[in-house]
C-alpha distance (Angstrom), angle and dihedral (degrees) to the residues before:
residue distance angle dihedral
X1 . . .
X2 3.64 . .
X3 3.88 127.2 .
X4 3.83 91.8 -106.7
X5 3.52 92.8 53.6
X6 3.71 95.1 45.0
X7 3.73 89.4 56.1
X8 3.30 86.9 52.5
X9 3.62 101.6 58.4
X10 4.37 84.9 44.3
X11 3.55 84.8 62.8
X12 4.01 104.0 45.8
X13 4.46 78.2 46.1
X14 3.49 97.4 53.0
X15 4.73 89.5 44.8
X16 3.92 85.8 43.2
X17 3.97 88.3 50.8
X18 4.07 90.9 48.1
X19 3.95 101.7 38.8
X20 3.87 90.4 47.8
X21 4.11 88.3 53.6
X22 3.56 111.5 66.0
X23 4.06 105.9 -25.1
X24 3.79 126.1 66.1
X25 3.62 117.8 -124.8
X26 3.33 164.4 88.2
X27 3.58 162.4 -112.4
X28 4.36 112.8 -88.8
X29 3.94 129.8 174.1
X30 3.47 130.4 15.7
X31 3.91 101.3 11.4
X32 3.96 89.7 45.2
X33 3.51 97.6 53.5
X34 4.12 84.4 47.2
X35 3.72 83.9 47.6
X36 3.68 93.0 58.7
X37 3.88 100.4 49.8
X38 3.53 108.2 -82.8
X39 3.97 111.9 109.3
X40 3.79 113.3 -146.5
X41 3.29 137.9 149.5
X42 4.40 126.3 -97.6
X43 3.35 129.9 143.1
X44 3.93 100.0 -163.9
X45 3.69 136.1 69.2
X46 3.86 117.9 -125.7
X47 3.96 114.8 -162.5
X48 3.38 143.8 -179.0
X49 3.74 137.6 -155.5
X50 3.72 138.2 -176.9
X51 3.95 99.4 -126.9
X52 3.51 140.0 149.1
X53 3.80 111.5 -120.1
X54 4.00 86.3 -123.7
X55 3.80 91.0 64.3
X56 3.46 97.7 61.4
X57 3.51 105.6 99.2
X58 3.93 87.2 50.6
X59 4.22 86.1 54.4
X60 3.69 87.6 48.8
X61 3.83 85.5 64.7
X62 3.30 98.1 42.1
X63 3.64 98.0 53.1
X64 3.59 85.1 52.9
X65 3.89 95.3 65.0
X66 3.45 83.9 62.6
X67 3.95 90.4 53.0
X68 3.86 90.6 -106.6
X69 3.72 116.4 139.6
X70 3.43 143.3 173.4
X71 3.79 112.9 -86.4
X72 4.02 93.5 -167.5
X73 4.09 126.9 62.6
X74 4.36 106.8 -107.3
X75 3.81 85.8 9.4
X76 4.14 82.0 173.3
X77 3.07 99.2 57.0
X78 3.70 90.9 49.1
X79 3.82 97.4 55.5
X80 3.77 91.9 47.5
X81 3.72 87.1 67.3
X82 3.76 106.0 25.9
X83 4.37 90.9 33.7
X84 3.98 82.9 -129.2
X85 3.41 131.5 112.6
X86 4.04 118.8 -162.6
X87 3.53 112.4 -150.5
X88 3.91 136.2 164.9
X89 3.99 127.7 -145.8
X90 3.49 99.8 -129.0
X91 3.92 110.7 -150.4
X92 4.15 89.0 50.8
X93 3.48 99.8 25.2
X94 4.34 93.5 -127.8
X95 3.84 104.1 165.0
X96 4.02 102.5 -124.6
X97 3.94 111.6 -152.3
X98 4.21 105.6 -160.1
X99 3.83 111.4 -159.8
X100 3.99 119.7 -161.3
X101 3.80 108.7 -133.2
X102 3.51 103.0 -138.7
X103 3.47 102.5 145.0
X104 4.41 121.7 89.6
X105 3.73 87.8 -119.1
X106 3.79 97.3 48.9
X107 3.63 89.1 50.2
X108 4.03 92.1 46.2
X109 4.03 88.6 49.3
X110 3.65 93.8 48.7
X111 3.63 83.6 50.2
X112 4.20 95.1 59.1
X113 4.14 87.8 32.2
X114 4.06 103.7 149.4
X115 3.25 126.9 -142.5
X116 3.83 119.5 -131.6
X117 3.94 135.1 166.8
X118 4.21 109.4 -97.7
X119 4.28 98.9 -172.3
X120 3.58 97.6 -59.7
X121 3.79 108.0 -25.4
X122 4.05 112.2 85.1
X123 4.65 97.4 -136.2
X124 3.45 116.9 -174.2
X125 4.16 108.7 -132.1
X126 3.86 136.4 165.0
X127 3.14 133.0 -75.6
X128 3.94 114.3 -99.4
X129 3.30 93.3 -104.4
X130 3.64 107.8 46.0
X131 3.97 77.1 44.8
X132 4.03 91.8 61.4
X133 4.13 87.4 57.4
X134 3.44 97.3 47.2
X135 3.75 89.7 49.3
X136 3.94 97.8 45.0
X137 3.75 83.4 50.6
X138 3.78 94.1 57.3
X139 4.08 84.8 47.4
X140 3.40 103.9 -174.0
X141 3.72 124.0 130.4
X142 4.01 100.5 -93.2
X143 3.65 91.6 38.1
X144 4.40 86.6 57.3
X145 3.62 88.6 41.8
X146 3.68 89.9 54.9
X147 3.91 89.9 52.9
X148 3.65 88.8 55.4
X149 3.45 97.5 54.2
X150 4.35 89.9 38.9
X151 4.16 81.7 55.5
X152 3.73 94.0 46.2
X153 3.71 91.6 53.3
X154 3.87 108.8 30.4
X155 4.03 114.7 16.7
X156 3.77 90.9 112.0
X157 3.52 92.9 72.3
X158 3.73 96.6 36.8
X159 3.17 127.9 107.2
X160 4.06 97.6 -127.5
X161 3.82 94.5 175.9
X162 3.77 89.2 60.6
X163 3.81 97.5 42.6
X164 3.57 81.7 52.9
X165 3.74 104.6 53.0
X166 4.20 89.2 44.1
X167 3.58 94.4 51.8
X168 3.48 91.2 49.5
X169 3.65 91.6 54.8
X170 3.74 92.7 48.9
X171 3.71 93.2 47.9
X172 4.00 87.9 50.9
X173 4.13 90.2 51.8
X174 3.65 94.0 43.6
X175 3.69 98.0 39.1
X176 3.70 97.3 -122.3
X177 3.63 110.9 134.9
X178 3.98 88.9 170.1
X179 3.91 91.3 67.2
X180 3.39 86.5 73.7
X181 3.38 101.9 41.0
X182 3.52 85.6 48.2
X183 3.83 95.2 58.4
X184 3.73 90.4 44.7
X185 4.11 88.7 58.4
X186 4.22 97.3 46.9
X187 4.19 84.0 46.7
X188 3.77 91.4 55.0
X189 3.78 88.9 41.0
X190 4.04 99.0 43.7
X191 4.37 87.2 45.0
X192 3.91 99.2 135.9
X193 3.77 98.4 -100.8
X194 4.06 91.1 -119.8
X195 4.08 80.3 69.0
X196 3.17 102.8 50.0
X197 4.06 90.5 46.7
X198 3.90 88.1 48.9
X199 4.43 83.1 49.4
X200 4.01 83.3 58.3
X201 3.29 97.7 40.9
X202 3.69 87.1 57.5
């Protein structure tokens, strides 16, 4: 395992160690999607945590026993508007992003977070489906390639009626109508290919 990678691993550690304390949470993007057997490439860490905005200055020193510090000037401040806070693991020098869960489905997919085995640190992520809405939220290429490849491995045991009806929701408050014609697209194209041979045989 090379240094870089090593680092890596310190720095997932040392946010496992300080989300597990006080906070709820859990580990979203890149590292999930890993997590769930598709091998990409990231080279940040993207969090979450249930958290009232009031208790931020009381993560902010938690985060720092772990040696993980704000990497922006009035970096509270900035996640009290913008629900983020950007944070950098000190010893390797992995860029944290914090997000706020604010939101009743963050707060119900923190709730059924999983834990699973990343290398050698155990990381607590989504489950694939709550995965596939936050990354057809986000909406940008990598995060719809991800839900293709989250579909291709793990639709059976999704619950596609629910993804559905969230997205739906989020597409209505964002104004997005392509999300979910988007999602309707990769579900035809991810079908299990025994399904779509029973459709023609129809």
């Amino acid at each position: 395992m090379s240094n870089e990678e090593l680092d890596f691993l310190s720095a997932l550690r040392d946010v496992m160690l300080a989300i597990e304390g006080r906070y709820p949470g859990m580990i979203i993007g890149g590292i999930a999607i890993i997590a769930w057997g598709y091998p990409r490439v990231t080279t940040d860490i993207d969090v979450t945590l249930r958290i009232d905005l009031n208790d931020l200055n009381q993560l902010v020193k938690t985060l720092r026993t772990h040696e993980i510090y704000p990497r922006i000037d009035d970096a509270i401040n900035f996640a009290r508007t913008r629900h983020v806070l950007l944070m950098r693991h000190h010893k390797s020098g992995v860029d944290i992003d914090v997000s706020l869960a604010l939101l009743p489905f963050e707060e119900e997919a923190i709730s059924n977070r999983q834990f699973v085995d990343f290398s050698t640190v155990q990381i607590a992520v989504p489950r694939p489906e709550d995965l596939v809405i936050y990354k057809m939220v986000a909406f940008r290429p990598e995060d719809l390639r991800d839900v293709e490849e989250l579909l291709l491995r793990h639709s059976p045991g999704m619950n596609l009626n629910r993804v559905r009806k969230l997205v739906r929701e989020f597409a209505k408050v964002l104004d997005r109508p392509q999300m979910v014609e988007k999602l309707e697209e990769l579900l035809r194209k991810t079908r299990p290919q025994s399904e779509r041979k029973e459709k023609k045989a129809e």
